[in-house]
N, C-alpha and C positions, 0 to 999 in steps of 0.2 A: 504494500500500500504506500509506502514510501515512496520508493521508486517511482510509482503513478504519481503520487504528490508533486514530486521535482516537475514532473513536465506540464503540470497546471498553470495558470495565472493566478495570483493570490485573489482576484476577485470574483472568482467562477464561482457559481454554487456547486459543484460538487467535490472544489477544492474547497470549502468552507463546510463541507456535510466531513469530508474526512480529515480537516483539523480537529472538529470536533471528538470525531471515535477516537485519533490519535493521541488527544489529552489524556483521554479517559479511558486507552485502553484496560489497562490494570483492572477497573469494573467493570470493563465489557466481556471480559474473558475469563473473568470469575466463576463463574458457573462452569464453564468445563473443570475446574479443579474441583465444582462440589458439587454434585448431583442433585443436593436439597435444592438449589437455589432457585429460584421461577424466575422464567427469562420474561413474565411481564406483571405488571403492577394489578391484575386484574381481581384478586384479589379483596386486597386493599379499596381499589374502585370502589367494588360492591360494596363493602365494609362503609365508605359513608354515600352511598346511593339514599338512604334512605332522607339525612340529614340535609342533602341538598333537595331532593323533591319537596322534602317538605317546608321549606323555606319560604317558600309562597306562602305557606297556609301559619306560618308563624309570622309572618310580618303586619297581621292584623289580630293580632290578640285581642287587643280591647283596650289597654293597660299597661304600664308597667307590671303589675303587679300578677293581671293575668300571661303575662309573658314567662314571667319567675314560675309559674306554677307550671306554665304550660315545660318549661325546661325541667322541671322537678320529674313527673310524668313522663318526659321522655327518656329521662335518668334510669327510672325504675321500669321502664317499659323494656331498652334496652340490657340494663344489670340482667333483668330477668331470663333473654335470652341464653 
């Protein structure tokens, strides 16, 4: 990849997609050293899916106060998971 790099212009996008990787290889290639590792965030994603969908329906609480609560409920809604 190197080698490809040298024959780029520094302002080509796909010499700026592989400066990128090239910083960061060391994290890019991690995963081949560990089997655990998941090569994407998808996860994670899901894990706050819920917290942005409902962000809409949190920005009209009523209140302060019905905000606090409505945050307390989603505390124990999730803990409980």
């Amino acid at each position: 990849m190197r080698e490809q790099r040298a024959k780029l212009s520094r302002g080509n996008d796909v010499a700026k997609a592989m400066d990128y990787m090239l910083k960061r290889w060391a994290a890019f290639t991690r995963f081949l050293n560990d089997g655990r590792i998941c090569l994407s965030n998808n996860s994670a994603e899901r894990g706050v899916r819920g917290i942005a969908l409902g962000r809409k329906f949190w920005l009209f609480c009523g209140s302060d106060r019905g905000g606090e609560r409505a945050a307390v409920m989603y505390s124990l809604i999730v803990s409980a998971r």
